[in-house]
TIZADO-661581 format. One line per field, with one value per residue: residue in three letters; x, y, z of N, C-alpha, C, CB in turn. Coordinates in steps of 0.02 Angstrom, whole numbers, plus 50000, padded with zeros to 5 digits. Glycine has a CB too. Layout:
// TIZADO-661581
r: c(ALA,...)
nu: c(X,...)
nv: c(Y,...)
nw: c(Z,...)
cau: c(X,...)
cav: c(Y,...)
caw: c(Z,...)
cu: c(X,...)
cv: c(Y,...)
cw: c(Z,...)
cbu: c(X,...)
cbv: c(Y,...)
cbw: c(Z,...)
***
This chain:
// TIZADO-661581
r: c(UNK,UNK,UNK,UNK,UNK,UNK,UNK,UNK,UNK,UNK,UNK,UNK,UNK,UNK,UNK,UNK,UNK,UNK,UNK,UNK,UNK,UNK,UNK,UNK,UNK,UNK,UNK,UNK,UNK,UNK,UNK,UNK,UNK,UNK,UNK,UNK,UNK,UNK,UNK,UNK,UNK,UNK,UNK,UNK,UNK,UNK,UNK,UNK,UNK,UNK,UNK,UNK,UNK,UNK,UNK,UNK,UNK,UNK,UNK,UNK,UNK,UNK,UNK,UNK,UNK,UNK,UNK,UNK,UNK,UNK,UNK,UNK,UNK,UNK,UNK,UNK,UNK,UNK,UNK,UNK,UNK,UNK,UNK,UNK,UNK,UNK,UNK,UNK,UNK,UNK,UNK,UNK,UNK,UNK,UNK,UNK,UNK,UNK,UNK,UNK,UNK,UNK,UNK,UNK,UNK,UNK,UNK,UNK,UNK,UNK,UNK,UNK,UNK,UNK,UNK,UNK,UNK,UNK,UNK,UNK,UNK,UNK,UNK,UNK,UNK,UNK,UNK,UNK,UNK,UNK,UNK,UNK,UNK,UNK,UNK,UNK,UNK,UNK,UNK,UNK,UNK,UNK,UNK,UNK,UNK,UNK,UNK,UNK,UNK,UNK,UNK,UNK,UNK,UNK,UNK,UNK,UNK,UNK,UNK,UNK,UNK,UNK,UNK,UNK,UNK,UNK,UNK,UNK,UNK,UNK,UNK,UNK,UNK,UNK,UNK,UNK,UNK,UNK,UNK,UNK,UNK,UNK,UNK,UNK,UNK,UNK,UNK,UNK,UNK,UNK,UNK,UNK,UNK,UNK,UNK,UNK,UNK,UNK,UNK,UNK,UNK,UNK,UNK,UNK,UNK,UNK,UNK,UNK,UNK,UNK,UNK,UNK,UNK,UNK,UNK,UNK,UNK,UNK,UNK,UNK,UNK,UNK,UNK,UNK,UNK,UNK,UNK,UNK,UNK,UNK,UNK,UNK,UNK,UNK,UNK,UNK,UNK,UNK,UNK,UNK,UNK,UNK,UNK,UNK,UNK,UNK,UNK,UNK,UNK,UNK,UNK,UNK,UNK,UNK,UNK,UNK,UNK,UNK,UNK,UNK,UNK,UNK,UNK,UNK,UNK,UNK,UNK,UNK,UNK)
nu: c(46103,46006,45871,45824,45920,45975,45866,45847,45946,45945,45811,45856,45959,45859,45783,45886,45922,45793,45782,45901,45822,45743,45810,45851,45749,45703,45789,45800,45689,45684,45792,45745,45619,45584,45665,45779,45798,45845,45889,46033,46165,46223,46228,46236,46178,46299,46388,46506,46494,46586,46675,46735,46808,46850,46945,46909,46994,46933,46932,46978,46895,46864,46931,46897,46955,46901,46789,46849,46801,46839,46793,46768,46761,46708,46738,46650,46725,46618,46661,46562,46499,46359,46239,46145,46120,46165,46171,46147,46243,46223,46079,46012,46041,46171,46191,46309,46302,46236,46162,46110,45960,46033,45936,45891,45967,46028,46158,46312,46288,46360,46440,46528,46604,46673,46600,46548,46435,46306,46249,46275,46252,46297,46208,46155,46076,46134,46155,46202,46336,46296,46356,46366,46414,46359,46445,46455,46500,46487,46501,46468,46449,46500,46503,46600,46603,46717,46767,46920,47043,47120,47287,47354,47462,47579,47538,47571,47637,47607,47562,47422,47363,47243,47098,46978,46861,46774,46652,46550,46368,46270,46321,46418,46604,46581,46458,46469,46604,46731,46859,46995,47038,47141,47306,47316,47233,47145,47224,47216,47139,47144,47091,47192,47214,47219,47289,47297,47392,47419,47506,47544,47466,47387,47288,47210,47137,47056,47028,46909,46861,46734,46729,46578,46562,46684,46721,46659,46703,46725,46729,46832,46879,47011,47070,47211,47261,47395,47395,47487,47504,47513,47584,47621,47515,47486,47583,47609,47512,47475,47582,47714,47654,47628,47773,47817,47751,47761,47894,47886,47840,47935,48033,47977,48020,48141,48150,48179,48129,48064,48028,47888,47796,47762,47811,47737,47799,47832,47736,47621,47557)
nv: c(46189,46216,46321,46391,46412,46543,46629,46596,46694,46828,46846,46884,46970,47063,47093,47136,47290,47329,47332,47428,47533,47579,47600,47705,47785,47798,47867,47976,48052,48042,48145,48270,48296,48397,48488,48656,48737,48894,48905,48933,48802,48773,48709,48793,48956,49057,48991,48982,48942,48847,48850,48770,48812,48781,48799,48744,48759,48727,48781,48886,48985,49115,49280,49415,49564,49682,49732,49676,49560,49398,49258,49092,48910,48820,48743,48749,48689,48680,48643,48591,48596,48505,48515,48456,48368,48221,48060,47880,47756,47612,47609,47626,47527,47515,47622,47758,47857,47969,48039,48219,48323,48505,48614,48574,48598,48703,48810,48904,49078,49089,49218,49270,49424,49504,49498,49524,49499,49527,49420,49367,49248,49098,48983,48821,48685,48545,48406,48369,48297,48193,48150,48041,48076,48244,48304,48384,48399,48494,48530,48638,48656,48796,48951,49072,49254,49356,49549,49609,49694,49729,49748,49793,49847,49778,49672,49572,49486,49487,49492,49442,49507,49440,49421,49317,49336,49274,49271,49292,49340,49389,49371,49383,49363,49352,49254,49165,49087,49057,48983,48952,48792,48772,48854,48882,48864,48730,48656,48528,48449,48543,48615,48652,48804,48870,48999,49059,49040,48961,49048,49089,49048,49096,49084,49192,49241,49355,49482,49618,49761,49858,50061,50063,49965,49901,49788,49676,49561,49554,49437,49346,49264,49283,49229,49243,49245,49248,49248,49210,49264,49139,49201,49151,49097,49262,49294,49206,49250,49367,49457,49421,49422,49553,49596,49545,49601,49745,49752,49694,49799,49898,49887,49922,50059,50020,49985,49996,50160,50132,49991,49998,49983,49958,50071,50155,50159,50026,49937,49837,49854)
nw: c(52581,52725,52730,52842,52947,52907,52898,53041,53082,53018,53092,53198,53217,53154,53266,53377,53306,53316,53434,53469,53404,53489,53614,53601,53544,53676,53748,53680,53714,53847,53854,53819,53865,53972,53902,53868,53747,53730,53854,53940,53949,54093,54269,54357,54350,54377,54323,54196,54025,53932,53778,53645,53503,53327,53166,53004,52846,52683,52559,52455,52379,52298,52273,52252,52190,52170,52228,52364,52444,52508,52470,52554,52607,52739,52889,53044,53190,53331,53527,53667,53830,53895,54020,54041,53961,53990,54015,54094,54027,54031,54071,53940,53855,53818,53736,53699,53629,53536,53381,53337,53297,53266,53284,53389,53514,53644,53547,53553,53490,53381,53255,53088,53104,53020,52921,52748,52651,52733,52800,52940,53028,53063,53012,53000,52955,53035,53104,53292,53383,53511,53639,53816,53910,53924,53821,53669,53501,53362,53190,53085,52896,52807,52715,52704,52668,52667,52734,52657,52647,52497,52419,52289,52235,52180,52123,51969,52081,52227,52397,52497,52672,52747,52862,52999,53072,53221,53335,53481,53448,53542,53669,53818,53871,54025,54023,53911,53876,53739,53674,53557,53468,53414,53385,53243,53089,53026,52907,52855,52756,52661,52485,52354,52275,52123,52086,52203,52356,52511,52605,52759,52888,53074,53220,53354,53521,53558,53685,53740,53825,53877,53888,53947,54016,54107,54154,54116,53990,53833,53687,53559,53424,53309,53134,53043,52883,52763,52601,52455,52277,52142,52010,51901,51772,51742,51698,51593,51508,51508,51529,51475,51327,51312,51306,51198,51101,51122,51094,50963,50900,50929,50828,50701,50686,50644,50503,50355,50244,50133,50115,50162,50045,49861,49709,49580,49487,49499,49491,49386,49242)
cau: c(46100,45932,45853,45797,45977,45974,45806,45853,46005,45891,45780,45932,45999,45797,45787,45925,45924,45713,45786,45928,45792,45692,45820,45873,45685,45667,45831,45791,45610,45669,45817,45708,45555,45595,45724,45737,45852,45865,45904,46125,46167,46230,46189,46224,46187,46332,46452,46522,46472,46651,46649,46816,46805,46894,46921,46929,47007,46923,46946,46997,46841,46857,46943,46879,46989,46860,46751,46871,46801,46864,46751,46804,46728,46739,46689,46677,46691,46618,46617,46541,46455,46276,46231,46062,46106,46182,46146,46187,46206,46197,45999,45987,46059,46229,46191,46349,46314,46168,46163,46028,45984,46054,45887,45835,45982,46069,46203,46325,46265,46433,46450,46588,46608,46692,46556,46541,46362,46234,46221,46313,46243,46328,46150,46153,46025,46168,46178,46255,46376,46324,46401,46329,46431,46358,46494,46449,46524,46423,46532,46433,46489,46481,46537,46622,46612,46755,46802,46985,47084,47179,47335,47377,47534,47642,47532,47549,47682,47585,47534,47349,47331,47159,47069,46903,46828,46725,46628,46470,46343,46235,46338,46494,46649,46567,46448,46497,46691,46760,46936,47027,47070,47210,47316,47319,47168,47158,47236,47233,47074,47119,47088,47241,47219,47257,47283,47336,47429,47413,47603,47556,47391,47378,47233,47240,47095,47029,46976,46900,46824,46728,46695,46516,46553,46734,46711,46641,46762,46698,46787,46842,46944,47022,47122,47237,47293,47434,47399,47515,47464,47546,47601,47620,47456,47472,47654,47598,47458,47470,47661,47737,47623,47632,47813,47819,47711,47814,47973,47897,47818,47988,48069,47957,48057,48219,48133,48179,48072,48046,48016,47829,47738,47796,47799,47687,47849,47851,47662,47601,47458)
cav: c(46220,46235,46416,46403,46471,46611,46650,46644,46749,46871,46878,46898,47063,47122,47110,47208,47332,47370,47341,47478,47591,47583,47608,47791,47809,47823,47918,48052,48069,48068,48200,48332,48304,48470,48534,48717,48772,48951,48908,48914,48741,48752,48681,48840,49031,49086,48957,48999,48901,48831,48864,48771,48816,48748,48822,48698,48791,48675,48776,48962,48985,49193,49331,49469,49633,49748,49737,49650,49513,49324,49192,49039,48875,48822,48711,48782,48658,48704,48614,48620,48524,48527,48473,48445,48302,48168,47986,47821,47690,47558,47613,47631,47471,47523,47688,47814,47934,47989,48117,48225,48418,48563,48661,48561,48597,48782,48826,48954,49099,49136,49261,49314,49486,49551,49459,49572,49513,49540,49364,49371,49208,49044,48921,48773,48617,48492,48371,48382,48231,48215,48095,48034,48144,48281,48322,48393,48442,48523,48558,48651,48678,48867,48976,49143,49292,49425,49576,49601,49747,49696,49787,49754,49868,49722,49617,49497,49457,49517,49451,49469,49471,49423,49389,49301,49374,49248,49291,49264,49401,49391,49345,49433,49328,49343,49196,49115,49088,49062,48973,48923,48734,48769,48917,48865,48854,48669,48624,48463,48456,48617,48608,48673,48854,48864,49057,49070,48974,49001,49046,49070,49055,49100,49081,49236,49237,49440,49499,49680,49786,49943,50123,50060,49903,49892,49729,49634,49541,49529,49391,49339,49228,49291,49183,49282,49221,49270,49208,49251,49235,49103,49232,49100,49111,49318,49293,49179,49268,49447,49506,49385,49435,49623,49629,49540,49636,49794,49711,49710,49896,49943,49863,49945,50091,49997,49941,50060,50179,50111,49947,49964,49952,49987,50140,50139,50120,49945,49928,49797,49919)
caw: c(52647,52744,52736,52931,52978,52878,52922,53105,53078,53002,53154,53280,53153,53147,53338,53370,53283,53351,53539,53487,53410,53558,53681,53577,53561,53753,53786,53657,53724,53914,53869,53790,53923,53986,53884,53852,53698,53749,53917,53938,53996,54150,54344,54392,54305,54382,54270,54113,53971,53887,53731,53615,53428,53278,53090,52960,52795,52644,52490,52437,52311,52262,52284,52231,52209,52161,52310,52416,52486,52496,52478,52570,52598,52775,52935,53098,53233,53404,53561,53726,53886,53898,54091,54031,53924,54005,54051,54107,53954,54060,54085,53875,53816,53822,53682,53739,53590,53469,53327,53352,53258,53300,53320,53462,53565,53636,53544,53526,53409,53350,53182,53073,53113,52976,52838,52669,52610,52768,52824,52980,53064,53061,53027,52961,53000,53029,53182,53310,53424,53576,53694,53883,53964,53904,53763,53601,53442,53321,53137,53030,52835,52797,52681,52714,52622,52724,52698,52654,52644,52439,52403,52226,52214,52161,52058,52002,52132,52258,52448,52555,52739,52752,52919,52984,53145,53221,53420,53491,53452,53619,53751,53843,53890,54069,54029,53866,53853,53663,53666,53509,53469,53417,53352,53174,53079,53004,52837,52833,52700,52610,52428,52311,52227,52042,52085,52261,52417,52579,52654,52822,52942,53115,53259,53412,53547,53602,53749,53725,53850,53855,53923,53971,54047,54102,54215,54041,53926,53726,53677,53493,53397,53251,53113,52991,52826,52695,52533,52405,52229,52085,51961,51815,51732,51722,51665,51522,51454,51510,51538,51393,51270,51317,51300,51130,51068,51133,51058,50899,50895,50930,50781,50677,50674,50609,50441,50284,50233,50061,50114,50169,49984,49789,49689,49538,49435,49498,49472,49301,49209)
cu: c(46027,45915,45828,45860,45959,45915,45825,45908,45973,45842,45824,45933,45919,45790,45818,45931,45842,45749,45837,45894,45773,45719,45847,45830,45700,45732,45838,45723,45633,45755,45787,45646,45534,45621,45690,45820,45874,45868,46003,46129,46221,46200,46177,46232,46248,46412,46450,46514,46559,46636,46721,46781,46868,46875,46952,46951,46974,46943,46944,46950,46848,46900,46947,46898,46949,46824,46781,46838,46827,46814,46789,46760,46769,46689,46729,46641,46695,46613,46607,46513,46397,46244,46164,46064,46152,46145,46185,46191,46181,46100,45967,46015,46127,46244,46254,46340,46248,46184,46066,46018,46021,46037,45864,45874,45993,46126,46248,46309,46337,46432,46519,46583,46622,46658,46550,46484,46314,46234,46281,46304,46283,46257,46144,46124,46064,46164,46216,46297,46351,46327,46366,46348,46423,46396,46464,46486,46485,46489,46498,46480,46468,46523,46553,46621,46638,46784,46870,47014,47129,47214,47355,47438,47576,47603,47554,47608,47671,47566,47479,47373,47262,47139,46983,46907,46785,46710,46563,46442,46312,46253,46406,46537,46629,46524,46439,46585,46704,46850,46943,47069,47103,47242,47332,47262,47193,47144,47235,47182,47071,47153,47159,47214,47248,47294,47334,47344,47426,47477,47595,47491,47409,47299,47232,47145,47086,46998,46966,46865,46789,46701,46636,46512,46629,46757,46703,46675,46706,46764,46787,46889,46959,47091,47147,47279,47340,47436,47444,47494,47527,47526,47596,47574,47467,47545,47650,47564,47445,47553,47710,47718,47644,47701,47845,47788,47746,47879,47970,47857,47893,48049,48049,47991,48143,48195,48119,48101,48027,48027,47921,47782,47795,47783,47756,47733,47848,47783,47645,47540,47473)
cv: c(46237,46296,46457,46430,46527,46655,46661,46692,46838,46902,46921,46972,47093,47141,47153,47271,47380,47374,47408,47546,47591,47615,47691,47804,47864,47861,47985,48089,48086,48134,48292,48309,48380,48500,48584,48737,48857,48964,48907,48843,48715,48736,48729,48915,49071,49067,48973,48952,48888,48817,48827,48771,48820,48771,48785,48740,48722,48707,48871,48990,49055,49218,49397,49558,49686,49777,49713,49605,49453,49297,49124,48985,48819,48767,48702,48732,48693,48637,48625,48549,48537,48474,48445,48376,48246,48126,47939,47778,47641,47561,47627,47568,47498,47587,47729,47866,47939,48071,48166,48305,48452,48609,48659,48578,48691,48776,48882,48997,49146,49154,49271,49390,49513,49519,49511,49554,49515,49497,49339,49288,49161,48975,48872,48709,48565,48482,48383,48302,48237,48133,48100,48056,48218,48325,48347,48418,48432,48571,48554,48689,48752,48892,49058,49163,49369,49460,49594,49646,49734,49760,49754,49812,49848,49676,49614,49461,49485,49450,49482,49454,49491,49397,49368,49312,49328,49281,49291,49327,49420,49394,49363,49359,49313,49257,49142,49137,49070,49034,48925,48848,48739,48845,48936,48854,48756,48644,48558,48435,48502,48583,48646,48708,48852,48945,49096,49015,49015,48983,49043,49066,49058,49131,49144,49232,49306,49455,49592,49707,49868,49995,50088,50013,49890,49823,49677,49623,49546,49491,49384,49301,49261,49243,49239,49248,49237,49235,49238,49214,49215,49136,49200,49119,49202,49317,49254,49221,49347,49487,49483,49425,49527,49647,49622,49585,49734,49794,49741,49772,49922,49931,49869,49979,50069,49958,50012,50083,50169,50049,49922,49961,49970,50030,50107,50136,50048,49908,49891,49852,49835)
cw: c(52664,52766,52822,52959,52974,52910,53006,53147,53073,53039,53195,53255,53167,53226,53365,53376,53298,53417,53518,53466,53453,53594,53661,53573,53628,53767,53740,53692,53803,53905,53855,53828,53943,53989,53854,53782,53694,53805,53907,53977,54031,54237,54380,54361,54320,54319,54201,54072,53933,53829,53686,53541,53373,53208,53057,52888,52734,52578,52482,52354,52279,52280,52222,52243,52223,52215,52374,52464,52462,52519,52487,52612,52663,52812,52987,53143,53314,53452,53652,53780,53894,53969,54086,54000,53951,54050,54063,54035,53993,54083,54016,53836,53788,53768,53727,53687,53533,53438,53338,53313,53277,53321,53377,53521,53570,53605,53538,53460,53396,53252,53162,53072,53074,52905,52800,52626,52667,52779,52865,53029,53046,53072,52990,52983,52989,53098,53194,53343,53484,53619,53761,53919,53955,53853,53700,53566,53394,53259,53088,52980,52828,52736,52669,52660,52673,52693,52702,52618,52571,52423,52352,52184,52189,52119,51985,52050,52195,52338,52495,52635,52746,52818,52922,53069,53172,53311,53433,53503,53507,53663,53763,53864,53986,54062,53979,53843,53775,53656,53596,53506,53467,53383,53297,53147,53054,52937,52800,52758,52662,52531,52408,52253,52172,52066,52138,52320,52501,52616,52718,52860,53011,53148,53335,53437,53567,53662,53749,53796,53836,53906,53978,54020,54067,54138,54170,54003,53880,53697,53605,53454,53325,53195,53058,52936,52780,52670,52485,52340,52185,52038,51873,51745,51712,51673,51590,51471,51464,51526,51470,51329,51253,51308,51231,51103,51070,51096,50986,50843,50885,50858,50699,50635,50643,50532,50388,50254,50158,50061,50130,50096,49925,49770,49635,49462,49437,49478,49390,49280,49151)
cbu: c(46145,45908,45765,45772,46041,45966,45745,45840,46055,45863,45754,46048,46026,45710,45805,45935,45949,45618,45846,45988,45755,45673,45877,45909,45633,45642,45908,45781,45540,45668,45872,45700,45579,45589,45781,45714,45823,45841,45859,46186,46150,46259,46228,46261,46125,46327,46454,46589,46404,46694,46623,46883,46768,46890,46933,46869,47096,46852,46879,47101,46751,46802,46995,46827,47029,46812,46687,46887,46743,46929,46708,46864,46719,46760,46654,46664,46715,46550,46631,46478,46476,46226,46236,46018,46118,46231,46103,46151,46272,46251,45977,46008,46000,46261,46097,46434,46407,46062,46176,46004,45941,46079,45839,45804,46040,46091,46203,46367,46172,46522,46420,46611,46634,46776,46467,46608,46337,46174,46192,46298,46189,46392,46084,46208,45938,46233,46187,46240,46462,46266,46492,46318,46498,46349,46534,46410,46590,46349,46587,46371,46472,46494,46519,46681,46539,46808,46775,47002,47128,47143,47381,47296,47563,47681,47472,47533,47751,47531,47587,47261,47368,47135,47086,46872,46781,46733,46648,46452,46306,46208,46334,46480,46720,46537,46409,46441,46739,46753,46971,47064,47069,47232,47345,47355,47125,47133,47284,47221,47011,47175,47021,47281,47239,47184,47217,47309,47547,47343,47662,47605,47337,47429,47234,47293,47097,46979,47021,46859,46849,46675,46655,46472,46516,46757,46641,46605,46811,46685,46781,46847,46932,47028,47095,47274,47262,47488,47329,47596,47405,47533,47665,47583,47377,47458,47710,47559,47383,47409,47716,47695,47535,47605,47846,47801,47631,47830,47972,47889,47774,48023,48074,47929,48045,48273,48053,48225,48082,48098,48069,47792,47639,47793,47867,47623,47922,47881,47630,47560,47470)
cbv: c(46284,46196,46432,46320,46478,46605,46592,46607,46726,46845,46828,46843,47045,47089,47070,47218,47308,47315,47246,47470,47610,47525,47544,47820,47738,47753,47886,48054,47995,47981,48182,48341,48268,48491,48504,48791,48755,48989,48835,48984,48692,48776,48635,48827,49086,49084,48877,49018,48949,48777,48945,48690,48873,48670,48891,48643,48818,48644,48718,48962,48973,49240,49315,49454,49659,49741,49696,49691,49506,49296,49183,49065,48864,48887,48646,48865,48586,48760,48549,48681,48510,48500,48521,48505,48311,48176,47950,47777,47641,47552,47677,47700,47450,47457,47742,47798,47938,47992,48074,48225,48475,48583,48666,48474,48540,48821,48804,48944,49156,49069,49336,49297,49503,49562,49421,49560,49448,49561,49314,49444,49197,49054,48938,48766,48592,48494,48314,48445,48230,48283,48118,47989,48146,48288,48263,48418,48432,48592,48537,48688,48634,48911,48949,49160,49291,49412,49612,49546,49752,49655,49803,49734,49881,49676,49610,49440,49464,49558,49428,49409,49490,49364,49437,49213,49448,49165,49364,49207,49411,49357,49258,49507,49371,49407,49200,49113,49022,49158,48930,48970,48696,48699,48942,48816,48923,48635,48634,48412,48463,48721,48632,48620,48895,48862,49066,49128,48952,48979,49124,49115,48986,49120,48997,49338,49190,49478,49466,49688,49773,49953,50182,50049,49845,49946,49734,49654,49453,49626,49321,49387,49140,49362,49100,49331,49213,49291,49202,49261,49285,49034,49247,49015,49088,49375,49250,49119,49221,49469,49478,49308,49412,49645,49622,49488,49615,49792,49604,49649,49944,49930,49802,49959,50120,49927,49878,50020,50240,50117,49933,50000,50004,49961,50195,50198,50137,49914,50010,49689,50073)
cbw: c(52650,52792,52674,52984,52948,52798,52903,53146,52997,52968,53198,53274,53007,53109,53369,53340,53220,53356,53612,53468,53377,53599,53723,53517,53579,53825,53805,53568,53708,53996,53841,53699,53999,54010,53837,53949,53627,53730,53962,53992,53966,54144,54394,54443,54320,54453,54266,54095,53915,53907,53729,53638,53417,53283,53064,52952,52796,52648,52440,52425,52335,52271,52317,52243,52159,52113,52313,52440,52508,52528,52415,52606,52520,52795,52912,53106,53225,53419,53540,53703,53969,53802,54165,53976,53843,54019,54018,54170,53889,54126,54141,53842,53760,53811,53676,53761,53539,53515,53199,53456,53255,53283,53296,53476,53575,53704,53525,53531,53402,53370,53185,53009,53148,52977,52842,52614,52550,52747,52768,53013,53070,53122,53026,52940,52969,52993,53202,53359,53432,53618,53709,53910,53980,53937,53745,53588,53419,53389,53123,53047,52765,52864,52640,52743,52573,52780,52689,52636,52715,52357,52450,52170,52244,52232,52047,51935,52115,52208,52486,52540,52810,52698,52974,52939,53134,53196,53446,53558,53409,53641,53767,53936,53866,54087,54058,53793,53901,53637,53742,53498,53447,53376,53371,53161,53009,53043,52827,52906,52724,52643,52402,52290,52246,51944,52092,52288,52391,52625,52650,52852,52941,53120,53280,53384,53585,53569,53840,53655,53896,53792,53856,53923,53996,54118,54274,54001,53923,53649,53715,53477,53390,53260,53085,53020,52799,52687,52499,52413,52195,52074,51986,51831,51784,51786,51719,51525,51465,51583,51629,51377,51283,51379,51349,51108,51107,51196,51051,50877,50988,51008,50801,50702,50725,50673,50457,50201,50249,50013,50151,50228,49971,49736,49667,49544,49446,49581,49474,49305,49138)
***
């Protein structure tokens, strides 16, 4: 076979692939021209920013009685419209979507509210999606640490309700909204506890107001969890053991009193 195909197969594929950098070149360079990332992005300051957010459950990493928090290993997807970023494809070589940071754009600064070590933000330098109609979703991995009320009256057959507070620290329900994907967090990716299971989850959206401001929503999604814990492991190695061991304390007392050593009649000199 003569190598001049290949070779101009090889061009075709290198061509390409420079004309489709190029044409994401020039539509990252003319959407950030005179973008502002702490600007809200809408046409008009009066519109609310839509805000839909999604909790991915991935894996039930701690719980910790003593101090009560749950460590849990998570990814919170947000998404939104950004009027600032859309284009035509047909004027980029048909591009409808590019990945791009997450520093360079605005996004919601949504916190867990009820966090238990001081690091209330939600930051993580992962891209975001964004699409030519201005669309983004932006699911950054995180990892909670909430605190959680443990009642261990019944262990080890015991059950938590545990919640995660999430809401945007800056901005009132007046001009960033906060609605819940859905009203379940999302299991579909959750790891399997040696320890504990998660019986039930539910998603509820808040609207708070206050004294100072009674006209002002504070909005909030909260998800609530009951985990109950797989007894097994304490039942093997801590209730078993403890009652044998009880069993045969008590059976002590039924063994003649002449039977624990010999007299010194029975003794060889």
């Amino acid at each position: 076979m003569e190598p001049w195909p290949l070779l101009l197969l090889f061009s075709l594929c290198s061509a390409g692939l420079v004309l489709g950098s190029e044409h994401e070149t020039r539509l990252v360079a003319k959407l950030f021209k005179d973008y502002s990332s702490v600007v809200r992005p809408v046409e008009d300051h009066r519109q609310v920013v839509e805000v839909t957010v999604g909790l991915q459950l991935i894996q039930l990493i701690n719980v910790d009685e003593v101090n009560q928090i749950v460590t849990t290993n998570v990814r919170l997807k947000q998404q939104w419209v950004d009027y600032n970023l859309k284009w035509n494809p047909d004027d980029y070589g048909g591009v409808k979507k590019i990945h791009i940071p997450s520093e360079k754009i605005w996004r919601p600064d949504l916190v867990l509210y009820n966090n238990a070590d001081g690091d209330f933000a939600i930051v993580k330098f992962t891209k975001v999606l964004l699409q030519y109609t201005g669309h983004i979703t932006w699911t950054p991995p995180a990892i909670f640490k909430s605190y959680c009320e443990i009642i261990v009256t019944h262990f080890p057959f015991d059950e938590q309700n545990c919640s995660m507070k999430l809401g945007t620290w800056t901005y009132d329900g007046s001009v960033v909204a906060i609605n819940p994907e859905s009203d379940q967090p999302d299991l579909s990716n959750f790891m399997e506890s040696g320890e504990w299971v998660i019986k039930e989850s539910r998603g509820w959206k808040h609207s708070v107001t206050y004294s100072c401001c009674p006209d002002t929503p504070y909005l909030d999604i909260t998800y609530h969890f009951v985990m109950q814990r797989l007894p097994l492991y304490f039942i093997v190695n801590v209730i078993i053991p403890c009652l044998l061991f009880s069993f045969l304390t008590g059976l002590v007392f039924y063994l003649p009193t002449d039977s624990g050593g010999c007299g010194c009649h029975d003794c060889c000199c």
